[in-house]
C-alpha positions as a Markdown table, in Angstrom:
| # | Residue | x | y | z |
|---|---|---|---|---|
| 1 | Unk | 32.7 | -31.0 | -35.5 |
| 2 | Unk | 31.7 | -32.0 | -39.0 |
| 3 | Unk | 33.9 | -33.0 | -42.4 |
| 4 | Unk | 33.6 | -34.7 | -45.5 |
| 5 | Unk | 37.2 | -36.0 | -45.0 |
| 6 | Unk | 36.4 | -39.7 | -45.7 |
| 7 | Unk | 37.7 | -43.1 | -43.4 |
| 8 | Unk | 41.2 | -43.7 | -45.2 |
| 9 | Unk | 41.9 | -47.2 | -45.0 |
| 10 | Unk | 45.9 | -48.8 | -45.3 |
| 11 | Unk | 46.7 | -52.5 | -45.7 |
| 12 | Unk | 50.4 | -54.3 | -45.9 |
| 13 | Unk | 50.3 | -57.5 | -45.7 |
| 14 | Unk | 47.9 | -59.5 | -43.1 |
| 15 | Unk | 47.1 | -56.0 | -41.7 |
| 16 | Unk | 44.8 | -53.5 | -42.3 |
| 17 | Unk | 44.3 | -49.9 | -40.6 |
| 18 | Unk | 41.5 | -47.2 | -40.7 |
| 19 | Unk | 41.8 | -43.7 | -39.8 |
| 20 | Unk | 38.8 | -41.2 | -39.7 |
| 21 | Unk | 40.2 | -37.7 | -40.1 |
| 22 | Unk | 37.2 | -36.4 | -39.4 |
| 23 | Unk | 36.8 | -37.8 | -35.7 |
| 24 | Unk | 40.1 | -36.3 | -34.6 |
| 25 | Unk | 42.1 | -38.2 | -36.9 |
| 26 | Unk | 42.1 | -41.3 | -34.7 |
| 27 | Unk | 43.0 | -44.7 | -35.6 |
| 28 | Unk | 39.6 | -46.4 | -35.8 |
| 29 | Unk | 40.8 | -49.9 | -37.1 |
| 30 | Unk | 43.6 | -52.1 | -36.9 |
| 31 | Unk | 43.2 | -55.9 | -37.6 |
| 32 | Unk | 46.0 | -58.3 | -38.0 |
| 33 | Unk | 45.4 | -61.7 | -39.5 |
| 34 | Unk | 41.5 | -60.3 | -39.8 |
| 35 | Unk | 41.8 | -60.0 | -35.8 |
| 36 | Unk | 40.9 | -56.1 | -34.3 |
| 37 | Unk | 43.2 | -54.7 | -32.1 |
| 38 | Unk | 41.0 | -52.1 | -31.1 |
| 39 | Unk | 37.8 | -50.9 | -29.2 |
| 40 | Unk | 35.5 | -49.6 | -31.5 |
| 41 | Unk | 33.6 | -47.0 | -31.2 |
| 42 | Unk | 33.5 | -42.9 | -32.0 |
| 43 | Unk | 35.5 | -42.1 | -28.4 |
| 44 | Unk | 37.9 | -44.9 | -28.9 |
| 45 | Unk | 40.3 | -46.5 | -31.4 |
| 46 | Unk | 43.4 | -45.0 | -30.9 |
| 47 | Unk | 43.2 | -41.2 | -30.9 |
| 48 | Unk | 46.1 | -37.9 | -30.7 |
| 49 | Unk | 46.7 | -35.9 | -27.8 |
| 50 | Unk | 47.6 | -32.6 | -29.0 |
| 51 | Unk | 49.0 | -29.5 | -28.4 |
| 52 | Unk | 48.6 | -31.2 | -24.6 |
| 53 | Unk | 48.4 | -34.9 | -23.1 |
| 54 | Unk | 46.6 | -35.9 | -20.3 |
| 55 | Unk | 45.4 | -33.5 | -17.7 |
| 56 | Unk | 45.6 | -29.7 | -17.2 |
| 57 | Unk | 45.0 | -28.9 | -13.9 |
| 58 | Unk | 41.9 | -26.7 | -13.3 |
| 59 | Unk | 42.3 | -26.1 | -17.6 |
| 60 | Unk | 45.0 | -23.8 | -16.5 |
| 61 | Unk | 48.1 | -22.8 | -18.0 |
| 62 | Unk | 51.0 | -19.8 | -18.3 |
| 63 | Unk | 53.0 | -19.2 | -21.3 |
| 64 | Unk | 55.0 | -16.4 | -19.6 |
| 65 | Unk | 53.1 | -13.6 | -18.2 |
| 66 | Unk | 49.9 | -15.1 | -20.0 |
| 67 | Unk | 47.2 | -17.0 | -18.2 |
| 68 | Unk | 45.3 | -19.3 | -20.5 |
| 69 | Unk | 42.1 | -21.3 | -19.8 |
| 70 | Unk | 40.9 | -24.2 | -21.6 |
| 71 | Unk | 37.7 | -26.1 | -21.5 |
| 72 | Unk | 37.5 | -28.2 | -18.9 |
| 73 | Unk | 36.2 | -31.2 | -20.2 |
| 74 | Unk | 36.5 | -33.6 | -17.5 |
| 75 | Unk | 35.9 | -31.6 | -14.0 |
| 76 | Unk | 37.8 | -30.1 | -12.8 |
| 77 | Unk | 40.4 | -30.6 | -15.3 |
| 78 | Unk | 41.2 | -30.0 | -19.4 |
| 79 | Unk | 41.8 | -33.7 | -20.7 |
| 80 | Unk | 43.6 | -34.7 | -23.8 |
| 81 | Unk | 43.6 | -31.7 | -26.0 |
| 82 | Unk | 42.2 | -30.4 | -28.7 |
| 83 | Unk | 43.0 | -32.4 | -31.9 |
| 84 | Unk | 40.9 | -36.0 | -30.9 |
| 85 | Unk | 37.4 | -33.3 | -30.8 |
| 86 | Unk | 39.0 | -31.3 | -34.5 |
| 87 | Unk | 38.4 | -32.6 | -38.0 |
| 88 | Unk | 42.0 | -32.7 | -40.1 |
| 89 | Unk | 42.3 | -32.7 | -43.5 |
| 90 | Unk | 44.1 | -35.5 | -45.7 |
| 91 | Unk | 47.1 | -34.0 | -46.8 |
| 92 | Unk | 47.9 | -37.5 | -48.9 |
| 93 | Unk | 47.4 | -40.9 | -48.9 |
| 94 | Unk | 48.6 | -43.7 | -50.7 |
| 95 | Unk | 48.1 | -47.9 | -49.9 |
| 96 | Unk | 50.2 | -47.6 | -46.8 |
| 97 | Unk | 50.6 | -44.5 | -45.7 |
| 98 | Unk | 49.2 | -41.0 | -45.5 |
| 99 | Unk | 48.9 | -37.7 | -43.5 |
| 100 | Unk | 47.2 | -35.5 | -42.1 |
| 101 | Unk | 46.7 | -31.9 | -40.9 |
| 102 | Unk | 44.6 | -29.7 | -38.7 |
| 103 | Unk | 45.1 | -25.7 | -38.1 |
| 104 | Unk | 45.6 | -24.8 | -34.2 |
| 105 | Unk | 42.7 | -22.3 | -33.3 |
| 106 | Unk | 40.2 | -21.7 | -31.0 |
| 107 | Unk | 40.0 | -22.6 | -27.7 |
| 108 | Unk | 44.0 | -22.7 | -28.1 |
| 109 | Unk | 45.3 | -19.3 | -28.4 |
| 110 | Unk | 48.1 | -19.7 | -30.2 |
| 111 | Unk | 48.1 | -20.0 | -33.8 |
| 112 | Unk | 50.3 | -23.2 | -35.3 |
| 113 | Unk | 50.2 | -26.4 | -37.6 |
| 114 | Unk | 49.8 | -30.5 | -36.5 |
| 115 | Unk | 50.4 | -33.1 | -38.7 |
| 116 | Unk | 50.4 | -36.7 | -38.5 |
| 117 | Unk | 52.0 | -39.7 | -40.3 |
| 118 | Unk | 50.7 | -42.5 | -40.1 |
| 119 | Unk | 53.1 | -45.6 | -41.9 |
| 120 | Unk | 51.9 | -49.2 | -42.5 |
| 121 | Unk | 54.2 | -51.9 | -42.5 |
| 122 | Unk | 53.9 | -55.5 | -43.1 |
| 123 | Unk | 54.7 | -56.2 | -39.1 |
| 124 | Unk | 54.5 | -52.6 | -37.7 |
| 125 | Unk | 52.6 | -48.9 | -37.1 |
| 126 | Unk | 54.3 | -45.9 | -37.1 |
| 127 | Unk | 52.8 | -42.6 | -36.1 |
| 128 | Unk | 54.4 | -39.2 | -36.2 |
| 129 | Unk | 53.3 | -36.0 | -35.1 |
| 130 | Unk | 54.4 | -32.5 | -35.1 |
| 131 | Unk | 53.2 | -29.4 | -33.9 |
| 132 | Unk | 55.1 | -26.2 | -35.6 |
| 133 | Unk | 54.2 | -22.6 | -34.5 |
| 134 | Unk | 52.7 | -19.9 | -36.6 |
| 135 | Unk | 54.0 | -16.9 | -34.9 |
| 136 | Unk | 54.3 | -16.5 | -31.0 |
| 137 | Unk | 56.0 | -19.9 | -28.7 |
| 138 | Unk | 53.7 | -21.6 | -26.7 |
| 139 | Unk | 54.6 | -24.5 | -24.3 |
| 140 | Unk | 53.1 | -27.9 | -26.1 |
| 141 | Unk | 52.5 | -31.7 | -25.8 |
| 142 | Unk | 52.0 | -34.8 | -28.4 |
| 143 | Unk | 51.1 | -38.3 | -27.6 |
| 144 | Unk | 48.6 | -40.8 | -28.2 |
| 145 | Unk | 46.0 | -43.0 | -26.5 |
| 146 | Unk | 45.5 | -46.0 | -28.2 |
| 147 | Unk | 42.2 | -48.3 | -26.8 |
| 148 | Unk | 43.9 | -51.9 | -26.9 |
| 149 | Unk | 41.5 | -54.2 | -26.5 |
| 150 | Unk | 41.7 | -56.5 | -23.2 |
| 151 | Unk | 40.5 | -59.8 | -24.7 |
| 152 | Unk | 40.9 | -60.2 | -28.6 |
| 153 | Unk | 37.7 | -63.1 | -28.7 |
| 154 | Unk | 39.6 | -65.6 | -27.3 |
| 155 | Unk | 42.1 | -67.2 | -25.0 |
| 156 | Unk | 43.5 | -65.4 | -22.3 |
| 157 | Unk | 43.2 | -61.2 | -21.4 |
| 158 | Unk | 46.3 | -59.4 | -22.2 |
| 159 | Unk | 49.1 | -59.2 | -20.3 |
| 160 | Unk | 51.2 | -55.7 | -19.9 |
| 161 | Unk | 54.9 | -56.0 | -19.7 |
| 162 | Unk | 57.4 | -53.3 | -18.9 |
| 163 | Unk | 59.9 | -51.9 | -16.4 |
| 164 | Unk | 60.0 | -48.1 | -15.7 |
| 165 | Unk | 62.6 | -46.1 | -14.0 |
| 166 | Unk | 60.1 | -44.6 | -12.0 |
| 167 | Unk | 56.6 | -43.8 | -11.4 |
| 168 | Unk | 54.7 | -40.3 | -10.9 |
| 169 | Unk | 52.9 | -40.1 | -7.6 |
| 170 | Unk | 49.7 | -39.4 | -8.3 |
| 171 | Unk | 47.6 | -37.2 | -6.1 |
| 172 | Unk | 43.9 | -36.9 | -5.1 |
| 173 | Unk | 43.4 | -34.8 | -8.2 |
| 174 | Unk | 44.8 | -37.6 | -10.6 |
| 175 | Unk | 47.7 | -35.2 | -11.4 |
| 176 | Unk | 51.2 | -36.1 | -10.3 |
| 177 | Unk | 52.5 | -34.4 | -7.3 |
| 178 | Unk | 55.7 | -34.1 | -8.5 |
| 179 | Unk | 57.7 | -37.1 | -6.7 |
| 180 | Unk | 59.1 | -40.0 | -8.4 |
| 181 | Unk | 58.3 | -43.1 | -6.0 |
| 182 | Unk | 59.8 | -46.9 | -7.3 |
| 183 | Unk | 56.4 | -48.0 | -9.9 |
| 184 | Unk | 53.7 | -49.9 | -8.1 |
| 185 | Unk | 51.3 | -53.0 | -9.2 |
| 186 | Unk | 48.7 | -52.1 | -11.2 |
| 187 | Unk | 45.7 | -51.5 | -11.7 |
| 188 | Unk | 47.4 | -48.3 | -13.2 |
| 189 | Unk | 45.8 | -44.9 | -14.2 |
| 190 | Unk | 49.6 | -43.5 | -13.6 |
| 191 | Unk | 52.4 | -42.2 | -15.7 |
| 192 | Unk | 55.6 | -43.9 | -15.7 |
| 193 | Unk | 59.1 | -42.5 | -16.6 |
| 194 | Unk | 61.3 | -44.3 | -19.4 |
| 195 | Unk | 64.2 | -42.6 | -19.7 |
| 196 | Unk | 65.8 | -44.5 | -22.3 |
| 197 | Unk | 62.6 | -44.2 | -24.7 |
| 198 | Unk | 59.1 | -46.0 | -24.0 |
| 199 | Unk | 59.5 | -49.9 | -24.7 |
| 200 | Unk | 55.7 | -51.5 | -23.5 |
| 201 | Unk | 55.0 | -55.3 | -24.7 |
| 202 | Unk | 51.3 | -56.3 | -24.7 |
| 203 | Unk | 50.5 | -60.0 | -25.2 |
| 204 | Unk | 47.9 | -61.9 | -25.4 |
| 205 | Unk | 48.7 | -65.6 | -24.5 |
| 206 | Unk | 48.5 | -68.1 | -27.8 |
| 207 | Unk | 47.7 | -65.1 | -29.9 |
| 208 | Unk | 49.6 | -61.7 | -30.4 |
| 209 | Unk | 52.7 | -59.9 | -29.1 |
| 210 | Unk | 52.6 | -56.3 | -29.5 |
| 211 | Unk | 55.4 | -54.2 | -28.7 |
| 212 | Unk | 54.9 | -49.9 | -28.1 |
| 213 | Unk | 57.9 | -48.1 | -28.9 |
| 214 | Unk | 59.2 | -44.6 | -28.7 |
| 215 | Unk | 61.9 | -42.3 | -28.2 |
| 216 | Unk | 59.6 | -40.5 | -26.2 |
| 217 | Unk | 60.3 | -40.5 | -22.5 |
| 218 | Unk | 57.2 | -40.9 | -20.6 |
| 219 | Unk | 54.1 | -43.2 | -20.8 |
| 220 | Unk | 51.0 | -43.4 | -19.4 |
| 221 | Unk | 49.1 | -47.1 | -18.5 |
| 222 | Unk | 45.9 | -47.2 | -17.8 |
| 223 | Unk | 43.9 | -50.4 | -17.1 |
| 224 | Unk | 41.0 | -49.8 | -15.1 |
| 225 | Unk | 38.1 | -50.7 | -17.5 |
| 226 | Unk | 37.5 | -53.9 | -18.5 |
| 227 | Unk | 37.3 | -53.9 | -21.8 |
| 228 | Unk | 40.4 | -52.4 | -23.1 |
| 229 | Unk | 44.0 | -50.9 | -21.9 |
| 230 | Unk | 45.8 | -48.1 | -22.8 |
| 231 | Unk | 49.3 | -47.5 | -23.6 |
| 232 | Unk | 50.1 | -43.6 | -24.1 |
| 233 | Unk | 53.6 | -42.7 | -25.5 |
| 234 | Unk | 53.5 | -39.3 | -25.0 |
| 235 | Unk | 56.4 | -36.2 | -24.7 |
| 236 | Unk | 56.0 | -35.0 | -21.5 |
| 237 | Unk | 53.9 | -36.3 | -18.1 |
| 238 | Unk | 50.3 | -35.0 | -17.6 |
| 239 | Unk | 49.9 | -31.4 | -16.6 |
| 240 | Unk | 53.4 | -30.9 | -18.1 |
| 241 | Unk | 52.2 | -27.4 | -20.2 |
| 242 | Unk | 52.5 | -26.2 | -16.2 |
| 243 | Unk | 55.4 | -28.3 | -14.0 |
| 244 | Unk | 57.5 | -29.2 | -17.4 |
| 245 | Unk | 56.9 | -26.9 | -20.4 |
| 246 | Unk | 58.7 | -27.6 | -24.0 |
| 247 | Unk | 58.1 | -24.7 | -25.9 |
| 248 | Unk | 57.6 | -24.8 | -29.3 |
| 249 | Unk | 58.9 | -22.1 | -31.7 |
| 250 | Unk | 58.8 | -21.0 | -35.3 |
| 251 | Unk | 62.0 | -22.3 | -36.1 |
| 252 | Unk | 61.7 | -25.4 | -33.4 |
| 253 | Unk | 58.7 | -27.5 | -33.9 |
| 254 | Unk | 57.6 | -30.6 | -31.8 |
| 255 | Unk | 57.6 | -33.9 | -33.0 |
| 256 | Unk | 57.5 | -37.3 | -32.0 |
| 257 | Unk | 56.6 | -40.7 | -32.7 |
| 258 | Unk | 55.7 | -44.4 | -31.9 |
| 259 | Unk | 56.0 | -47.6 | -33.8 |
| 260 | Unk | 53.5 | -50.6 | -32.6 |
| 261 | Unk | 55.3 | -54.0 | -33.9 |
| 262 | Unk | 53.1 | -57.1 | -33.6 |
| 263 | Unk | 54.0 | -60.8 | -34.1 |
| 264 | Unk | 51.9 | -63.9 | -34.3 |
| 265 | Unk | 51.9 | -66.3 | -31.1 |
| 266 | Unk | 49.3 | -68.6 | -32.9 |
């Protein structure tokens, strides 16, 4: 992957945001009050899952009578999509917002469009994505996976605060098995089911409140490294291009969105 798309930086107010469009258009930066919100690095930040979220099993899946395979990039399974390893291009940009493109193509066999919108505002983050198709419908997925960090430098780790209808069991394979069980204590590598749209508060004691927000229905947490903790809005469960397929059309696209909203504790 290379691009000479540059790190397109936002600020509103006490916060600031970067976003590397060449690195799979991921959020690389967020600071509020000069504090990062983020783990740094080229595989973190907070990055898009697109045209699928989470796992594939085996890298498998049908659109019809098709078969398709895709890399399997974390055995045995396809993890994440394609968009976090594709350079996008920067459709426009301006002080607080901009947007971004990338052309579906190969190793996803269907031809098709993603953008993302990404909005500053003095006290919030909003994302949006969509995934429109070019010609033939293919089942699709669009989420994110944002790299909170645990400890922000001082005080206390965060603290993760929500209350799903339901929890996926998740098998052997780390793919659900298709039972909902009542959620279980974390540590969690597990998606949860939000029927009423995703609504996750981080906080960090004396310091932060962050609140992740969607209209999407499902979210998975995942806490089991000690420097950071995940939050993933996303539009369907993991695997879901097999067990719960939204197919996108010409003249039906995919989108959705998340808005972070942060206050002070200080």
């Amino acid at each position: 992957m290379t691009s000479n798309e540059q790190t397109v930086r936002l600020a509103h107010g006490n916060a600031e945001v970067a976003v590397d469009p060449g690195n799979g258009c991921r959020i690389s930066s967020i600071t509020v009050n000069g504090i990062e919100l983020l783990r740094q690095g080229a595989k973190y930040g907070a990055f898009p899952m697109v045209p699928w979220c989470g796992r594939i099993a085996e890298g498998r899946f049908r659109n019809g009578g098709d078969l398709h395979q895709m890399p399997v990039n974390s055995p045995p399974h396809a993890i994440h999509g394609t968009g976090r390893d594709t350079a996008w291009t920067t459709a426009r940009a301006d002080d607080t917002s901009a947007a971004f493109t990338y052309e579906l193509t190969d190793p996803w066999p269907y031809p098709g469009r993603v953008t993302q919108l990404v909005e500053l505002g003095e006290d919030s983050l909003t994302l949006t994505m969509g995934v429109e198709a070019a010609a033939d419908s293919f089942p699709a997925q669009a989420g994110w996976h944002p790299w909170f960090l645990r400890n922000l430098g001082a005080g206390k780790d965060v603290e993760i605060g929500f209350r799903p209808s339901w929890q996926e069991r998740r098998g052997a394979d780390h793919l659900p098995t298709g039972e909902r069980i009542d959620p279980l204590p974390g540590p969690w590598d597990d998606c949860f089911g939000m029927p009423d749209g995703v609504d996750v508060t981080l906080t960090w004691p004396g310091a932060l409140e962050l609140k992740v927000t969607s209209r999407a229905e499902w979210v998975v947490v995942y806490d089991e490294q000690p420097e950071a903790v995940c939050v993933e809005p996303q539009s369907g469960p993991p695997n879901g291009l097999n067990t719960l397929p939204r197919l996108v059309t010409p003249i039906d696209p995919l989108e959705v969105s998340t808005t972070w909203t942060w206050r002070s504790l200080a």
